[in-house]
C-alpha positions in Angstrom: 3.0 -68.7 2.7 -0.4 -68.2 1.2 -1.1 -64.5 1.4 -4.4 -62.8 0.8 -4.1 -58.8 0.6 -7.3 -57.1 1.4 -9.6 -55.2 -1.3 -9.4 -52.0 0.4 -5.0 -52.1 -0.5 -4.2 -51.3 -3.7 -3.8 -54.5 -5.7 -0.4 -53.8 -7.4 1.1 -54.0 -3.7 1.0 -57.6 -4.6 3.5 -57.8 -6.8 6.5 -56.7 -4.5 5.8 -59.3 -1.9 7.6 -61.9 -3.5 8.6 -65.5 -2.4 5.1 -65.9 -1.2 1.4 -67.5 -2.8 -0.4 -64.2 -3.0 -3.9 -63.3 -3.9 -5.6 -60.1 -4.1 -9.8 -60.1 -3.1 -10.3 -59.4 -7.0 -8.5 -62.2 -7.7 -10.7 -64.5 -5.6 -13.6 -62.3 -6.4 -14.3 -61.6 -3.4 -14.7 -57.5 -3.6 -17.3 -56.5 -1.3 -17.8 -58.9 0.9 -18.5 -57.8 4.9 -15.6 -58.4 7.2 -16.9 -61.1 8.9 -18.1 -63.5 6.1 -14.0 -62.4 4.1 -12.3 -63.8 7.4 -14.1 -67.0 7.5 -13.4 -67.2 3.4 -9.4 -66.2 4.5 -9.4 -68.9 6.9 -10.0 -71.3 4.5 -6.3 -71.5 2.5 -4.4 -68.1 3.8 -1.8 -68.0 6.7 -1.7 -64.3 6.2 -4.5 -61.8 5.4 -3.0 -58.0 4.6 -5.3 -54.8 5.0 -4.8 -51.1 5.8 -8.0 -51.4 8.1 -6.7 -49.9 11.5 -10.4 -51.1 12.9 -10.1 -54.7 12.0 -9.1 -55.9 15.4 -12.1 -54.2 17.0 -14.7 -55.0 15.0 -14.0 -58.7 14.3 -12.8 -61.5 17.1 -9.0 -62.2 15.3 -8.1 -64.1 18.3 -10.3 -67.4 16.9 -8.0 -66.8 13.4 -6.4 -69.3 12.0 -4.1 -67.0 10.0 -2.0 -63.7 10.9 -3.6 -60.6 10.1 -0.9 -57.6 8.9 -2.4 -54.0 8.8 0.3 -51.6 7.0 0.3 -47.8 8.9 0.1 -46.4 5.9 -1.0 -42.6 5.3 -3.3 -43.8 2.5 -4.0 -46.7 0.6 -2.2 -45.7 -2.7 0.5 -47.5 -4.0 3.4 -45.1 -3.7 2.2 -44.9 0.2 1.9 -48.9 0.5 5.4 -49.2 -0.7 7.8 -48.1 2.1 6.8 -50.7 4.7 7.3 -53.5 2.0 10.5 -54.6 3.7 9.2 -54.8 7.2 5.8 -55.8 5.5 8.1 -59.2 3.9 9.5 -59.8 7.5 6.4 -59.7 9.3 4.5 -62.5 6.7 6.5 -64.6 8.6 6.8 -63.6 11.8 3.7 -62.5 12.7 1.8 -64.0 15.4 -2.2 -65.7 14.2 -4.4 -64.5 16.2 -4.0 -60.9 16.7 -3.4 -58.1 13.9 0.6 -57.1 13.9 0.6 -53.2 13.1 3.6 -52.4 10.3 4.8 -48.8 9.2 4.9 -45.3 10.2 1.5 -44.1 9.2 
């Protein structure tokens, strides 16, 4: 799976989801871009995009996605946060339904 992980996750998260194609938005070079112009980029080549945005679903129309959108309940964004919901996180890559965002971890 080709997996893009969201600028506002801490990058290094990217290196425990193993077994999978994964790009960080720095990678791409796509830091800062809106929202709305990042998903029509992640549509392009990703089947899964990963964020900690909780207000992704509501501010953007996932259900025309081509791709699965993963937000990890995190209680911040740091690494040492991100990392508990890594093995739920490596289940849900590919399990989780395209079209809507699937909500991982205890928050």
């Amino acid at each position: 799976m080709r997996v893009f992980v969201d600028e506002c996750v801490d990058r290094r998260l990217a290196r425990f989801i193993i077994g999978h194609d994964v790009w960080t938005a720095r990678d791409q070079g796509w830091t800062g871009v809106s929202n709305g112009r990042l998903l029509a980029l992640v549509a392009q080549g990703f089947d899964v995009f990963v964020t900690v945005d909780r207000n992704l679903s509501y501010q953007q129309n996932l259900r025309s996605q081509p791709f699965s959108v993963i937000v990890l309940n995190a209680r911040t964004n740091r690494l040492a946060d991100l990392l508990p919901p890594v093995p739920e996180l490596m289940t849900a890559i590919t399990t989780a339904p395209v079209g809507i965002a699937t909500i991982i971890g205890a928050g």
